[in-house]
C-alpha positions in Angstrom: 63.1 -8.9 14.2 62.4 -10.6 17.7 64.8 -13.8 18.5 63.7 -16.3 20.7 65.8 -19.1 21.6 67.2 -21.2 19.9 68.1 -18.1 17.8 64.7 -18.5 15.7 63.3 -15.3 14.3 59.8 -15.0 14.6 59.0 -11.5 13.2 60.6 -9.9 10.8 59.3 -6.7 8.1 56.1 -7.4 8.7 53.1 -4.7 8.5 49.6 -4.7 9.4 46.9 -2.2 8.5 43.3 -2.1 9.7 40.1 -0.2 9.3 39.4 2.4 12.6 36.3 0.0 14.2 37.5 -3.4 12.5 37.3 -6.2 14.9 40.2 -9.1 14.2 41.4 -12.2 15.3 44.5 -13.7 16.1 44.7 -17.4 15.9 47.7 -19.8 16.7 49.2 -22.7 19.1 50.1 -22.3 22.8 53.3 -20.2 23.0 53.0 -19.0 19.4 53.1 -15.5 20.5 49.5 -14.3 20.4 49.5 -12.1 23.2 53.2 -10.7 22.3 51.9 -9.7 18.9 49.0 -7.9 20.7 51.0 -6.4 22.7 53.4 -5.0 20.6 50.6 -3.7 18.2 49.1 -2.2 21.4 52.2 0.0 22.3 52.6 1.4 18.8 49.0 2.7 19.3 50.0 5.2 21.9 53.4 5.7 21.1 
């Protein structure tokens, strides 16, 4: 999983599956890690 400090493990076995054309949201505090959970979902895409 990803550790952030103070050693707290934010993601850990998790999947996701979507249908092709399904439009999702993300919701969540400031700093919950929004936009690194995008990310991350973004580069398995392509990869």
């Amino acid at each position: 999983g990803k550790i952030v400090p103070p050693k707290r493990e934010i993601l850990k076995d998790i999947s996701l599956s979507f249908f092709p054309g399904a439009k999702i949201g993300v919701l969540g505090l400031n700093g919950s890690g929004k936009s690194t959970l995008l990310k991350i979902i973004r580069r398995n895409e392509f990869s």
